[in-house]
C-alpha positions as CSV (number, residue, x, y, z in Angstrom):
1,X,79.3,-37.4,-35.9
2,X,80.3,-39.2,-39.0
3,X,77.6,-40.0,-41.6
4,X,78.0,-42.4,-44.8
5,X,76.2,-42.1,-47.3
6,X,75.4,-43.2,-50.6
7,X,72.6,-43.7,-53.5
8,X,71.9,-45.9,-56.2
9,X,70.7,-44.0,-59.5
10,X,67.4,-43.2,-58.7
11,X,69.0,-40.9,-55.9
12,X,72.5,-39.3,-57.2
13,X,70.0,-35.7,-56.8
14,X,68.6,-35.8,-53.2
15,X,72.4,-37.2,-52.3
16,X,74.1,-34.3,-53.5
17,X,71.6,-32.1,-51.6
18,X,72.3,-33.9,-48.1
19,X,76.0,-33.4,-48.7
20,X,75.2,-30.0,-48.7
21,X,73.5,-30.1,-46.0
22,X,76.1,-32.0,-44.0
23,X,79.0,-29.2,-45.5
24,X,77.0,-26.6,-44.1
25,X,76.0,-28.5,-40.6
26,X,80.2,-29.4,-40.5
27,X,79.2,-33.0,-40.0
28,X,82.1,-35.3,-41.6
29,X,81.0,-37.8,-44.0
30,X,81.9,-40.6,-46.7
31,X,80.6,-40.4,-49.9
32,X,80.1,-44.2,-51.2
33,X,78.4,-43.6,-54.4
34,X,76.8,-43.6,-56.9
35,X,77.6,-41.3,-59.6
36,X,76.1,-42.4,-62.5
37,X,72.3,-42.1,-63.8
38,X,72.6,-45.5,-65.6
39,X,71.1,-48.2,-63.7
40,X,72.9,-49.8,-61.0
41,X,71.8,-52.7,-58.2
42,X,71.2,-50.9,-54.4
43,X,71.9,-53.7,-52.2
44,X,75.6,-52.5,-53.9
45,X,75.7,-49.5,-52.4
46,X,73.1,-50.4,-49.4
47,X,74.8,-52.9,-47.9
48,X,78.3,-50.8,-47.4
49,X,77.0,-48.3,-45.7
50,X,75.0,-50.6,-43.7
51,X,78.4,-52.5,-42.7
52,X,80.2,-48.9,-41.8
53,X,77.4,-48.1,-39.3
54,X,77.0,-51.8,-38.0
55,X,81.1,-52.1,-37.4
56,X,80.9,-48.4,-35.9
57,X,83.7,-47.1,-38.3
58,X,80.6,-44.4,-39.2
59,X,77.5,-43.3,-36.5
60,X,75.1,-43.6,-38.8
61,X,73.7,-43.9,-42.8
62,X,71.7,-42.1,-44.9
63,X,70.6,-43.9,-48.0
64,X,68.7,-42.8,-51.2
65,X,67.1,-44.8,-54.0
66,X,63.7,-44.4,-56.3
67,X,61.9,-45.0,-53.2
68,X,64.0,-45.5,-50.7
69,X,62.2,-49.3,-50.3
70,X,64.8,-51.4,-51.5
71,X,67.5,-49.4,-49.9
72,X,65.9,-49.8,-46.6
73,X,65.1,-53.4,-47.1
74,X,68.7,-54.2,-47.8
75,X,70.1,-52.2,-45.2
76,X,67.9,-53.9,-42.6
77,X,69.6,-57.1,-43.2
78,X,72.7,-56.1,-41.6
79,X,72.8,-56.7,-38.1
80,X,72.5,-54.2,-35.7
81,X,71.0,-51.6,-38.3
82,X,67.6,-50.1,-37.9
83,X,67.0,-48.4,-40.7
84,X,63.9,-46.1,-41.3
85,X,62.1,-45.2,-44.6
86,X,61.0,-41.9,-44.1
87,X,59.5,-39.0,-46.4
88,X,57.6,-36.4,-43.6
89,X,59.5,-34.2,-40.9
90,X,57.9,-35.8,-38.4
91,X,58.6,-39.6,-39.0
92,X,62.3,-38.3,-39.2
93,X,61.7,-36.7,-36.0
94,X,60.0,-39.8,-33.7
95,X,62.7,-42.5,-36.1
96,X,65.4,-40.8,-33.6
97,X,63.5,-40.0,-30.5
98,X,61.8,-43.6,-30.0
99,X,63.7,-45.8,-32.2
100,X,67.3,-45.0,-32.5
101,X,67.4,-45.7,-36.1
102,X,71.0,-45.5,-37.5
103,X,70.1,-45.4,-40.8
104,X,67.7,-43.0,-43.0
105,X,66.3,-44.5,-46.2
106,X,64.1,-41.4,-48.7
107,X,63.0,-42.1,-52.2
108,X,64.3,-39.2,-54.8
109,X,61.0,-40.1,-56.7
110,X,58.7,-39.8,-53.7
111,X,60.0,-36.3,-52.4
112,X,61.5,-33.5,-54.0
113,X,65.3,-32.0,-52.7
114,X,63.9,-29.6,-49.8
115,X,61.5,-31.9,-47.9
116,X,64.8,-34.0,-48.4
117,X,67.3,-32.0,-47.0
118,X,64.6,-30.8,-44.3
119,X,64.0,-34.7,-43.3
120,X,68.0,-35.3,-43.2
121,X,68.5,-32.1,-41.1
122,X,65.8,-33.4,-38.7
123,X,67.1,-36.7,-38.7
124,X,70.9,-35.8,-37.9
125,X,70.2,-33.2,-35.2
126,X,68.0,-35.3,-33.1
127,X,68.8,-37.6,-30.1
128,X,67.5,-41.1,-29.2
129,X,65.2,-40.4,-26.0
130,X,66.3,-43.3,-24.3
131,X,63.9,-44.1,-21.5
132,X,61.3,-46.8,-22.5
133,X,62.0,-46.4,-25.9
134,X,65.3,-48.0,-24.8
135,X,63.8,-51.0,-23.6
136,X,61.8,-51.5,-27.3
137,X,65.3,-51.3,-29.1
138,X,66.6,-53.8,-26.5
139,X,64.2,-56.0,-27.7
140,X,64.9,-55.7,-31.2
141,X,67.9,-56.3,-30.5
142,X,68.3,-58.9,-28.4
143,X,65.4,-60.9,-31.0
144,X,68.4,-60.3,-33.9
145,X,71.2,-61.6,-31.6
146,X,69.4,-64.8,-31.3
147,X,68.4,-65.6,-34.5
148,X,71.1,-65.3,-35.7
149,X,72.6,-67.8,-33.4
150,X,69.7,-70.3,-34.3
């Protein structure tokens, strides 16, 4: 698996933490950024990683802001992303199991760096269930493709 990831100044904390976490889980990744505490715009750093995971150069995204809203608001406008705000274990958990998400949005301001790095481990070892969940993505899916044909 290969993971990008990236934060806009509200995040550069919990970011370093899920590196970590990836070193230690030996999952390859692509650190886009930021590294600064001065303010800076998300969609900036949202929107790349949101591109990687939608082209399939990455697998999936992990993205951290403030509160991980705007992040995940500006990921989500990239087709083919589904990307999941999420601040409990178990919402990181189902996001996999029943929705395939690709990419995880968390807010540095809304958890602290364990809950984070618990979340992101959750997250990156579990599997899409498939099944009838697979038919709800479909949907999705199939919903983005043709709007954006409209």
């Amino acid at each position: 698996m290969k993971v990008a990831i990236a934060s806009d100044h509200g995040g550069v904390n919990i970011r370093q933490e899920i590196i970590s976490l990836m070193k230690d889980l030996k999952i390859e990744y692509v650190d886009l950024g930021c590294d600064c505490e001065t303010s800076v715009d998300y969609p900036d750093y949202a929107i790349p990683v949101a591109e990687k995971v939608s082209r399939g150069e990455v697998d999936r995204g992990i993205l951290i802001c403030g509160t991980g809203i705007g992040m995940s608001i500006a990921a989500n406008k990239v087709q083919g992303i589904r990307c999941a705000l999420v601040h409990d274990i178990f919402s990181a958990k189902v996001t996999r199991e029943h929705n395939n998400s690709n990419i995880l949005a968390m807010g540095e301001r809304v958890i602290g760096p364990g809950l984070a790095r618990g979340i992101a481990e959750v997250w990156l070892t579990t599997s899409f269930e498939g099944g009838r969940h697979e038919n709800r993505v479909n949907k999705i899916s199939t919903y983005e493709s043709n709007a954006i044909q409209k």
